[in-house]
C-alpha positions in Angstrom: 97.8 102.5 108.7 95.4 105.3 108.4 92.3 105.2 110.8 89.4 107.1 109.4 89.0 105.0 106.4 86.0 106.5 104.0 85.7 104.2 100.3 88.5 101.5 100.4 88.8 99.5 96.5 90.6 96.4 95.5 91.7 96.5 91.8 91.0 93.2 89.3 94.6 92.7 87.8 95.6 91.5 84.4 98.8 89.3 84.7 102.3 90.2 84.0 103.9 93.6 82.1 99.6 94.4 81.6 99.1 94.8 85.2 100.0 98.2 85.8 98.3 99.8 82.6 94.9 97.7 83.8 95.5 99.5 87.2 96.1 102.7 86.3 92.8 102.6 84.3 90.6 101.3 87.5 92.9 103.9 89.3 91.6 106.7 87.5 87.9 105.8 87.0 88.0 105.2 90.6 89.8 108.2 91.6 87.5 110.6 89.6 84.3 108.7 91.4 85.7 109.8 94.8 85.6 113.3 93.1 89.5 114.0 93.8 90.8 116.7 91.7 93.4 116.3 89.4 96.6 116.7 90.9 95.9 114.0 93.4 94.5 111.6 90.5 98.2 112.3 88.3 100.3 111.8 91.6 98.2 108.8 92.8 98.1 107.5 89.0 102.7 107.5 89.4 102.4 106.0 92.7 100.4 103.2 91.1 102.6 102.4 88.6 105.7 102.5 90.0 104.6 100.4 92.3 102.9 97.9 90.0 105.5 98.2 88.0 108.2 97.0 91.1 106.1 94.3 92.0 105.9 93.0 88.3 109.9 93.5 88.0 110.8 91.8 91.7 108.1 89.3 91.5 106.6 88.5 88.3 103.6 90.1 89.2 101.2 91.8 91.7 99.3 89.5 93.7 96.5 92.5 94.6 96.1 96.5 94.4 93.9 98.3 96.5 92.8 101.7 96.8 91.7 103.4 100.3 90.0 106.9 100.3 90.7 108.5 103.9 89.6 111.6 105.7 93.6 113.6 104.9 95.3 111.0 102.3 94.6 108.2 99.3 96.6 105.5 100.2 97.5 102.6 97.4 98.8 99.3 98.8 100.6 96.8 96.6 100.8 93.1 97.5 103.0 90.3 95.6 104.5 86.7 96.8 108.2 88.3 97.1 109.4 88.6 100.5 112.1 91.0 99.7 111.8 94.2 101.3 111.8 97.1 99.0 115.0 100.0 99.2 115.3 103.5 96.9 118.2 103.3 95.0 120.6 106.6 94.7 119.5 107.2 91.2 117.9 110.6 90.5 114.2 111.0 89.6 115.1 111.6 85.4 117.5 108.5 85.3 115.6 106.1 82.7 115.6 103.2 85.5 116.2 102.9 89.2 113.9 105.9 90.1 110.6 104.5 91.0 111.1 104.3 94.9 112.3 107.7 95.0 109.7 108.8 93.0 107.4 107.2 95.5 109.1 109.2 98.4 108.7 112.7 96.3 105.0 112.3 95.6 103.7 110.6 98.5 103.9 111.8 102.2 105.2 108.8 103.4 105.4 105.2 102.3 106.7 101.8 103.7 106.4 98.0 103.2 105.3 94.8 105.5 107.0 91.3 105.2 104.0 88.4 105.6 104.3 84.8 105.3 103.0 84.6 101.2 104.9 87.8 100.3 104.8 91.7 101.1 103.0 94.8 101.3 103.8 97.6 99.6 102.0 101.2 100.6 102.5 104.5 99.9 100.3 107.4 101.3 99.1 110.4 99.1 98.0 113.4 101.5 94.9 115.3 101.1 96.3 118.3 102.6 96.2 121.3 100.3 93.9 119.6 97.6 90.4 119.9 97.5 88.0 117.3 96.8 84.8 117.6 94.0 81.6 116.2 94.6 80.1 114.3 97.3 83.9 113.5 99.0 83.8 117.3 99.5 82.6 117.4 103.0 84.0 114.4 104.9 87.6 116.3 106.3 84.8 118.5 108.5 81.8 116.4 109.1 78.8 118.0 110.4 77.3 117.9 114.3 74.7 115.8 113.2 77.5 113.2 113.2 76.8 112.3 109.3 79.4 113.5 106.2 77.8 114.3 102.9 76.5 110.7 101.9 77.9 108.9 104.8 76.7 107.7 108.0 79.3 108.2 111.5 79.0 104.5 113.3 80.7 103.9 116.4 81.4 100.8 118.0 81.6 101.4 121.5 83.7 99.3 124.3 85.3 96.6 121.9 87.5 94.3 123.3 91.0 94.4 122.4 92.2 91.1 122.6 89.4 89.3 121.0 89.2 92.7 118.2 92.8 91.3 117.4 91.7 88.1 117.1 89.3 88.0 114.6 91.4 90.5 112.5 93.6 87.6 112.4 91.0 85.1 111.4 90.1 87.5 108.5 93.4 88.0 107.3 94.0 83.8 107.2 91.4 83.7 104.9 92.0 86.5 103.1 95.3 84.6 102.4 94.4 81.0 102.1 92.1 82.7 99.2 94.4 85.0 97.2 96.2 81.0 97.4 93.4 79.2 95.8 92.9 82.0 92.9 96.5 82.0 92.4 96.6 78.3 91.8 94.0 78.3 89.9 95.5 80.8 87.3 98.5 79.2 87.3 96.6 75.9 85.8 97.4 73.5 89.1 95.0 70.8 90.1 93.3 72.2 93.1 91.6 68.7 95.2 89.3 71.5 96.6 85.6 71.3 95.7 84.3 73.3 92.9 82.0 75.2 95.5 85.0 76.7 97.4 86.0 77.8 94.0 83.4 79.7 93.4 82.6 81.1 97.2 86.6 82.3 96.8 85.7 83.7 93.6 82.6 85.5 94.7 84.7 87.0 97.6 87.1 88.6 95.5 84.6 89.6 92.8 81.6 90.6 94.6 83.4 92.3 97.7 86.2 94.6 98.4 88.3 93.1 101.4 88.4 94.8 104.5 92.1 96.5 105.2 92.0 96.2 109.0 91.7 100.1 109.3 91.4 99.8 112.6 94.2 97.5 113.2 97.3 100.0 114.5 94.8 102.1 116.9 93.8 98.9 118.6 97.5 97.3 118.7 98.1 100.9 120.2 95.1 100.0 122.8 96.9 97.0 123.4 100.4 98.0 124.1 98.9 100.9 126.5 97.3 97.8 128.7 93.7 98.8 127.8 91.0 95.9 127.5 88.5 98.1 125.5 88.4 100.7 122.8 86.0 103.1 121.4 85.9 102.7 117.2 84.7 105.3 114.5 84.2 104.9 110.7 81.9 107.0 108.3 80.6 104.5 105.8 77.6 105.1 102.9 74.2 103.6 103.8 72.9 100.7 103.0 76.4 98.7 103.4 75.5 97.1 106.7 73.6 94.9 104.2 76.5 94.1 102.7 78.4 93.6 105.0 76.0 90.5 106.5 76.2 89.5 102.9 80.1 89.3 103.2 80.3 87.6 106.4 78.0 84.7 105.2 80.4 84.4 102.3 83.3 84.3 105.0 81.4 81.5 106.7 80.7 79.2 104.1 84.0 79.6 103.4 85.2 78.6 106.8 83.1 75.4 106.8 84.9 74.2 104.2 88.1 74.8 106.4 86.2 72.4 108.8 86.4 70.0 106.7 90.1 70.0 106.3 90.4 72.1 102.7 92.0 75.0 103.8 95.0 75.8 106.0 93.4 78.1 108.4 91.6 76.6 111.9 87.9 77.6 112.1 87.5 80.0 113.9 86.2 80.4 117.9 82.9 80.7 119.3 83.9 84.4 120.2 85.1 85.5 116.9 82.4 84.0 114.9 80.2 86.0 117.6 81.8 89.6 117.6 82.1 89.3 113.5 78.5 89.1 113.3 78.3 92.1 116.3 79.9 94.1 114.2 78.1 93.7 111.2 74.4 93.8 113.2 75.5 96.6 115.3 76.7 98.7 112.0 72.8 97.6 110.3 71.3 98.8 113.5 72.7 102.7 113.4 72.2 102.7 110.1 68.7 102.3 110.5 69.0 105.6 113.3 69.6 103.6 117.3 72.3 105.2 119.1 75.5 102.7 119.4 75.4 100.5 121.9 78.5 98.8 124.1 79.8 95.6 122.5 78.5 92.9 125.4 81.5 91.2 127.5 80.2 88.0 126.0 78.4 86.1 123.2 74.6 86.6 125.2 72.8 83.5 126.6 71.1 81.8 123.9 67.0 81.1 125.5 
């Protein structure tokens, strides 16, 4: 999973065969935002489909897309409910079928997929290296001393514990799930005994936000299995999304009250994780508004 994430997308997906024409629409317009030329936008655009395209094939359909702009690659990730690990075949890249995984491997510098409870993920990663990117995206592969790229702010969250860092990615990633659950049901025509307001706060999630890919998720399990308590964490994001973000995580908690009352799979969360989600999100406001980072306390401060 790629660390320094810049812009990360998730794709609205029309069901069945459309699914991968609608995404390589969004792929485009999206691409072309970012201001990637067009070599990366064609490859990218393939990777897409071929992946769509497997997931439509293997599982009746693709559950989400998303899109993450990084400081050296583009990386596309592909969900559906299929457990079934993808494998290349041994055709070659102008047989008529067969050839999407190896056509995967020839355009993207590496790819791989994850087995998960509801399904898989599917990713491939599109290197930067070699192209050069229009626009505003220009600068960020050499930000400046200042500590800021072109259009985007450097935020550091300094001394975050490991343990309880795993934690709440975990809590994010039930919801995430229980979610991408409720839509799906709701698609497919079944009688949900959920209220209508969960509903709509689950459709609001996936509408009004992009989810959060855990981009910091393999650099702390690394801190983990290394024995350290604490890591240091960087990201560049635009300003102004600390706003946002405290805009997302009051979604994320209305959400969870409804798990309290029994509607949901997922456990409400702890004290601490309910604590360090809004840390992070009032920490990220504060250097955005110019003070220096500050350590991420031990614990959840005294309430007077």
């Amino acid at each position: 999973m790629p660390v320094n994430v810049i812009q990360r997308a998730t794709l609205s997906l029309d069901p069945g065969a459309d699914g991968a024409s609608a995404a390589r629409r969004q792929t485009r317009a999206l691409l072309d935002q970012w201001g990637c030329d067009d070599a990366l936008v064609d490859d990218t655009l393939l990777v897409v489909s071929e992946l769509v395209a497997n997931a439509v094939l293997h599982a009746g359909n693709a559950v989400s897309v998303a899109l993450v702009l990084c400081q050296d690659r583009v990386r596309v990730e592909v969900a559906d409910r299929s457990r079934v690990l993808p494998a290349p075949s041994s055709y070659d890249l102008d047989a008529h079928t067969g050839r999407g995984l190896t056509l995967v491997g020839a355009l993207t510098e590496r790819w791989g997929a994850e087995s998960h409870d509801s399904g898989k993920l599917v990713w491939a990663e599109v290197s930067l290296t070699g192209r050069v990117l229009d626009g505003p995206a220009e600068p960020v592969t050499a930000p400046p001393s200042g500590g800021r790229t072109e259009g985007l702010d450097q935020i550091r969250f300094l001394d975050v514990s490991v343990a309880d860092y795993l934690a709440l990615q975990e809590q994010n990633d039930a919801i995430s799930r229980d979610v991408d659950l409720l839509l799906i049901g709701q698609s497919e025509g079944l009688h949900l005994p959920v209220p209508d307001g969960l509903l709509a706060a689950a459709h609001r999630l996936r509408d009004r936000f992009e989810v959060p890919a855990g981009s910091f998720r393999l650099v702390v399990l690394a801190a983990a299995d290394a024995g350290n308590r604490s890591i240091d964490l960087e990201a560049y994001m635009p300003p102004g999304v600390g706003r946002m973000a405290r805009a997302y995580v009051d979604l994320l908690e209305e959400i969870e009250d409804y798990a309290r009352q029994g509607y949901l799979f997922i456990d409400p969360p702890g004290p601490q994780t309910v604590w360090m989600r809004r840390w992070f999100v009032e920490e990220l406001i504060r250097q955005q508004d110019g003070i220096a980072p500050a350590p991420m306390p031990p614990e959840p401060p005294a309430r007077s």
